[in-house]
C-alpha positions as protocol buffer text, in pm:
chain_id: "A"
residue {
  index: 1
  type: UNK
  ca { x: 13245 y: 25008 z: 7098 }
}
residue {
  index: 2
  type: UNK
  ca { x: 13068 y: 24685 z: 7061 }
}
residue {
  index: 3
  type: UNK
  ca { x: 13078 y: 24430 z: 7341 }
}
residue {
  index: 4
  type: UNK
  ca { x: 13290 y: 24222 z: 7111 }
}
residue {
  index: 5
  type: UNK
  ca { x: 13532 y: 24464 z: 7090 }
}
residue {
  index: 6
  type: UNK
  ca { x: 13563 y: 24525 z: 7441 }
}
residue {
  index: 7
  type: UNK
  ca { x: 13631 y: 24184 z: 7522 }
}
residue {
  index: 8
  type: UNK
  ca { x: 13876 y: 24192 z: 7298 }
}
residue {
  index: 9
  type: UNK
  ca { x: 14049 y: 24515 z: 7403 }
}
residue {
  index: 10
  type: UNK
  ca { x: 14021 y: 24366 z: 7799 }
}
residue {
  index: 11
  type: UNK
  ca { x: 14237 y: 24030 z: 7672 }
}
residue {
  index: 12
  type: UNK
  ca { x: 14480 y: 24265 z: 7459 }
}
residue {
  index: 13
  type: UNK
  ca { x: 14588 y: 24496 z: 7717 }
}
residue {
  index: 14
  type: UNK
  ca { x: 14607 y: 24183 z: 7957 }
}
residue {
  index: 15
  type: UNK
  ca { x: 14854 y: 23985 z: 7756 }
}
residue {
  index: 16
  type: UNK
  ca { x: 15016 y: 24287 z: 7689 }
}
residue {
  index: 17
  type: UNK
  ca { x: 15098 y: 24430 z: 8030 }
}
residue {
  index: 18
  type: UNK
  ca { x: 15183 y: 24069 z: 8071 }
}
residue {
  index: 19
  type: UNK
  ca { x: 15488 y: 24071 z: 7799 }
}
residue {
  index: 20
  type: UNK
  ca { x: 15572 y: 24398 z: 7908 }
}
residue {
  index: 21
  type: UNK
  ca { x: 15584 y: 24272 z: 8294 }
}
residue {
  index: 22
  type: UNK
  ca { x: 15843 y: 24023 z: 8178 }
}
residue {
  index: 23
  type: UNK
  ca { x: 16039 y: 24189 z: 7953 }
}
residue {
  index: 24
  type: UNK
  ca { x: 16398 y: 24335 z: 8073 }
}
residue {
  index: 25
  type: UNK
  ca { x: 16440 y: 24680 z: 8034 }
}
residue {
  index: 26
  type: UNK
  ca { x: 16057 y: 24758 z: 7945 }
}
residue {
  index: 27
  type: UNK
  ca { x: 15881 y: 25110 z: 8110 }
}
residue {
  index: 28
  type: UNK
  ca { x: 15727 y: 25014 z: 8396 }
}
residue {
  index: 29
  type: UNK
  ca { x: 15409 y: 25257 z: 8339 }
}
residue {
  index: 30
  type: UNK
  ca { x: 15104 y: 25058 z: 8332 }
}
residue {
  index: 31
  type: UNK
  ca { x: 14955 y: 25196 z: 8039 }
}
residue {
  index: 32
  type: UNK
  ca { x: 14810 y: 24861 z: 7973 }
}
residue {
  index: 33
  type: UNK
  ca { x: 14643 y: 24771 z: 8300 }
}
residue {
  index: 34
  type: UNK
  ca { x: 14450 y: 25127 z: 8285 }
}
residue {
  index: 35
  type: UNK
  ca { x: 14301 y: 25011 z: 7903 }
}
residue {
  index: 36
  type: UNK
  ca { x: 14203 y: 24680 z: 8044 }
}
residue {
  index: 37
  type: UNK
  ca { x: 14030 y: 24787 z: 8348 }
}
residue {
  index: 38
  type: UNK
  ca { x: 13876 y: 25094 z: 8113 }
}
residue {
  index: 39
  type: UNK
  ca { x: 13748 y: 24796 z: 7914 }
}
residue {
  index: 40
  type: UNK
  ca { x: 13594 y: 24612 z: 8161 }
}
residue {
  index: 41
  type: UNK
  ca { x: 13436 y: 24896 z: 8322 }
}
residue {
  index: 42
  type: UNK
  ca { x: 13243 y: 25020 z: 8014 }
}
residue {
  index: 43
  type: UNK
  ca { x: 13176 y: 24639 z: 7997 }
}
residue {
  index: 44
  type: UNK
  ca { x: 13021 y: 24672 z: 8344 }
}
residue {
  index: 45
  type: UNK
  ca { x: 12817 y: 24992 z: 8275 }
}
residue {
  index: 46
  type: UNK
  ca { x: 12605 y: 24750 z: 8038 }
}
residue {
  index: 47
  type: UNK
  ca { x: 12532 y: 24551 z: 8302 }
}
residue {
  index: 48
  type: UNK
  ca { x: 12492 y: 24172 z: 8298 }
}
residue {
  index: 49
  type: UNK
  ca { x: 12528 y: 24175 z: 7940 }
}
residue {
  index: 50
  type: UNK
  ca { x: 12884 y: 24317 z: 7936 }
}
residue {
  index: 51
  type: UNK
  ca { x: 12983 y: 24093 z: 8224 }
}
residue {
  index: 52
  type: UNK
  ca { x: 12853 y: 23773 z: 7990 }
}
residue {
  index: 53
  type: UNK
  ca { x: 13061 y: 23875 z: 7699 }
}
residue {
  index: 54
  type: UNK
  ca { x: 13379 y: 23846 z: 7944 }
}
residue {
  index: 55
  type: UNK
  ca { x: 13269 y: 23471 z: 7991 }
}
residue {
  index: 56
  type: UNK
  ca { x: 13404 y: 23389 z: 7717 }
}
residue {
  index: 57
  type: UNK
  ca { x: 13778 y: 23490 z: 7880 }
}
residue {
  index: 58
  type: UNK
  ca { x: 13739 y: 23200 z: 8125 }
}
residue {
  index: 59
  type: UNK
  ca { x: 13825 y: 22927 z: 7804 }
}
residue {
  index: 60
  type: UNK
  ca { x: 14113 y: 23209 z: 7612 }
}
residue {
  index: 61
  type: UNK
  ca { x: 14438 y: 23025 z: 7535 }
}
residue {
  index: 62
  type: UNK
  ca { x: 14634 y: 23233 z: 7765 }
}
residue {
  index: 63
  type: UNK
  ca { x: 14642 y: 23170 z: 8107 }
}
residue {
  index: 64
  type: UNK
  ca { x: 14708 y: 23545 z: 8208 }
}
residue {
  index: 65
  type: UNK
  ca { x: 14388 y: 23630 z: 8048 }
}
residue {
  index: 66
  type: UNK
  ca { x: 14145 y: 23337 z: 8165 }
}
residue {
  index: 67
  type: UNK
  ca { x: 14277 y: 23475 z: 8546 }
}
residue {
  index: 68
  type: UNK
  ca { x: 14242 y: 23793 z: 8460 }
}
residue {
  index: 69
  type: UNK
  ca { x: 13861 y: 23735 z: 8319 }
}
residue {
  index: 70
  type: UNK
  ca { x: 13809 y: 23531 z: 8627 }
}
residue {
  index: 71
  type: UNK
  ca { x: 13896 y: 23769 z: 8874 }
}
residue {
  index: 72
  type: UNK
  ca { x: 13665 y: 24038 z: 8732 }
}
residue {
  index: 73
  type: UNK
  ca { x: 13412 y: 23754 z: 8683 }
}
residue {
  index: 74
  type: UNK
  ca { x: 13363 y: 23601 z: 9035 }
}
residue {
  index: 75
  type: UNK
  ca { x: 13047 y: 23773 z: 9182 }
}
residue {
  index: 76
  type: UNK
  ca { x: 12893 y: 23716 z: 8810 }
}
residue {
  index: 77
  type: UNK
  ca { x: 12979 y: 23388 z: 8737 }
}
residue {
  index: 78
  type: UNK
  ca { x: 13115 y: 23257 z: 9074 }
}
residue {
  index: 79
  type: UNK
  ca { x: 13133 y: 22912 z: 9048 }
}
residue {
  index: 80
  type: UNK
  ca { x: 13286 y: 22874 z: 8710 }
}
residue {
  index: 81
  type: UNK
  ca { x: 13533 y: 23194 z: 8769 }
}
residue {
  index: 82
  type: UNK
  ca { x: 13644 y: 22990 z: 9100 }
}
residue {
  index: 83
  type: UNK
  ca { x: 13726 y: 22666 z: 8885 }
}
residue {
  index: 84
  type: UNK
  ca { x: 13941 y: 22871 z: 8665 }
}
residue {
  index: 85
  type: UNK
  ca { x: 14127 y: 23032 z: 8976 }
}
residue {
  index: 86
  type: UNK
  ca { x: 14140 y: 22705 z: 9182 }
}
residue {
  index: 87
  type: UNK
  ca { x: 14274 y: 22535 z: 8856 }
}
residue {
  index: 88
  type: UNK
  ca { x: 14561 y: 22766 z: 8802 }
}
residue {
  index: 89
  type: UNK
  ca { x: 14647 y: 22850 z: 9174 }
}
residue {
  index: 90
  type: UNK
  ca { x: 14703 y: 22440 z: 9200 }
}
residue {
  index: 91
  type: UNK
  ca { x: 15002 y: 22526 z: 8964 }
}
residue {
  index: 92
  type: UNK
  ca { x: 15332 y: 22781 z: 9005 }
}
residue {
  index: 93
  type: UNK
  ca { x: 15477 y: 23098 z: 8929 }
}
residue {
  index: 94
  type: UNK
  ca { x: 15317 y: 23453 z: 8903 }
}
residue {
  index: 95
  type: UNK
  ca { x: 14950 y: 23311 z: 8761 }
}
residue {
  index: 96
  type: UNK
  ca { x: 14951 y: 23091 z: 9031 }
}
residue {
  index: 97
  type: UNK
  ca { x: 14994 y: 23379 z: 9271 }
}
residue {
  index: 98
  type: UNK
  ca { x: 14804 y: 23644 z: 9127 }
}
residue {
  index: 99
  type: UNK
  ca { x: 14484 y: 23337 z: 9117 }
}
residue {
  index: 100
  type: UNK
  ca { x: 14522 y: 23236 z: 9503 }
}
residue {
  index: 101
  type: UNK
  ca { x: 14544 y: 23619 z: 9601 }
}
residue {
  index: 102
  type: UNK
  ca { x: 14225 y: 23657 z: 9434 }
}
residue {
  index: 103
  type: UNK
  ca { x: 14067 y: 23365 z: 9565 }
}
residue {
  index: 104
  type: UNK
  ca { x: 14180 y: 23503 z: 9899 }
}
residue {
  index: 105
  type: UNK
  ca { x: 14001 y: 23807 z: 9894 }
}
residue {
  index: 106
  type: UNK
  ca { x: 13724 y: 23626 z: 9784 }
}
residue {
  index: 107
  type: UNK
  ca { x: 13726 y: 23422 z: 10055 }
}
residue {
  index: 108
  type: UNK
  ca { x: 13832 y: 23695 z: 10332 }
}
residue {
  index: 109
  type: UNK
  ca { x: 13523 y: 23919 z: 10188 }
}
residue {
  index: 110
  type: UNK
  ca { x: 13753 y: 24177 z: 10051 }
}
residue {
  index: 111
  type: UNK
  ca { x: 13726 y: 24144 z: 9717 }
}
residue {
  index: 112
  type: UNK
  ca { x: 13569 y: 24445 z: 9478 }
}
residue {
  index: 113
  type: UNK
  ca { x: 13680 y: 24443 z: 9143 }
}
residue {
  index: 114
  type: UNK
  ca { x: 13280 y: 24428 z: 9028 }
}
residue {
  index: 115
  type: UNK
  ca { x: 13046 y: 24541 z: 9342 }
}
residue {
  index: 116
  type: UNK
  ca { x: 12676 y: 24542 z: 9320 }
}
């Protein structure tokens, strides 16, 4: 798969576990968080240049994706990944939550979505 492609799949499978999340009466299986994290981990195995390609997640529409991106993205890109997350956990609801828990970790030093 190209890197494009990737990317792509990685802010699919977000929005879509997403919809699914918050739709009554959906399956609750998580088919869609296994493809994203799939995604970004073969993103990963090409090293900085997979992680770079996700950058361009931190500026998608959605704001699901852009914290999703983010979280993945804060040992690469920490500074702008913690503007997106600071920016959203200002706000409320589920985005809101799921940005300050990552920030948390972050913060607490438990954090591993993309070790060294």
């Amino acid at each position: 798969m190209t890197l494009e492609s990737l990317v792509r799949e990685f802010a699919e499978n977000v929005a879509a576990q997403t919809d699914a999340i918050f739709q009554v009466g959906t399956d609750p299986e998580d088919k869609h968080g296994g493809r994203y994290i799939a995604a970004f981990d073969e993103l990963r195995a090409r090293g900085n240049e997979g992680r770079e390609a996700l950058c361009i997640l931190l500026k998608h529409p959605r704001m699901d994706v852009r914290v999703a991106a983010a979280s993945f993205l804060l040992r690469y890109r920490t500074a702008e990944a913690k503007a997106v997350l600071d920016e959203v956990a200002q706000r409320k609801g589920f985005f809101a939550f799921e940005a300050g828990q990552a920030l948390k970790r972050w913060e607490e030093g438990t954090w591993a979505l993309d070790p060294e």
